[in-house]
C-alpha positions, 0 to 999 in steps of 0.5 A, a space after each residue: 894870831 899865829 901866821 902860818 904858811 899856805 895850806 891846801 885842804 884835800 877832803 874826801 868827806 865833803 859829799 859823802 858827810 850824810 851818807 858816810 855812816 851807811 858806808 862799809 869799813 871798806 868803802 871808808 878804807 878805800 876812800 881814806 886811802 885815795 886821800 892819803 895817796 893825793 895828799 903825798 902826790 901834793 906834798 911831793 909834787 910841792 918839794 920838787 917845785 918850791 924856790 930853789 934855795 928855800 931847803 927849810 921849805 922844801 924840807 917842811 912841806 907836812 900833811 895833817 890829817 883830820 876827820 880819821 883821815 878823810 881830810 888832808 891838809 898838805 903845806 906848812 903848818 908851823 908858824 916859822 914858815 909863813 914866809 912861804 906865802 910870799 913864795 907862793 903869791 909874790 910881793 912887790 918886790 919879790 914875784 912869785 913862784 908858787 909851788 903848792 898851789 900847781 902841785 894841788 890844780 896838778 892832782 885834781 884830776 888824778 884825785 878824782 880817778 883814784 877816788 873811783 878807783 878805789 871805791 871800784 876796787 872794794 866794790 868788785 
């Protein structure tokens, strides 16, 4: 099994799978476009805080999107960063200094603002 380093998912489909259909190009454009937004804010936040000296980390942090961009997956997504798990969550004898999981709990408010936003927006 590959080991890959820690990854976060920002979604934009989970509530709306049923219902995304009977959306309007516009209201998916919208919604794929607060994802986008959240996930780089994620990516970015993520660069500025990971363990100083960790250049290969900082300089890896990736997006992949899924579901024509309605789902983000921000972290490390090749195998030779599975070590930034340890960064994130400490060994015994290395603490931890978490990066990409305050950079996520820092944007959950802000996600679901531009998520209304964006839908109001389109929806003027």
């Amino acid at each position: 099994m590959a080991r890959r380093g820690p990854t976060v998912r920002i979604t934009g489909l989970d509530r709306l799978r049923v219902q995304l259909d009977e959306l309007s190009d516009d209201v998916k454009e919208a919604l794929k476009k607060a994802v986008k937004e959240s996930a780089e804010a994620v990516r970015d936040d993520t660069k500025r805080n990971v363990r100083v000296g960790e250049g290969t980390l900082r300089d890896n942090v990736g997006i992949e999107y899924e579901e024509d961009g309605f789902v983000a997956t921000v972290g490390w997504h090749d195998d030779r960063h599975f070590y930034a798990a340890f960064h994130e969550h400490g060994t015994r004898r290395f603490p931890a200094q978490p990066a990409l999981a305050p950079a996520l709990e820092a944007e959950r408010p802000r996600y679901r603002a531009r998520l209304t936003e964006e839908v109001r927006r389109v929806l003027r």
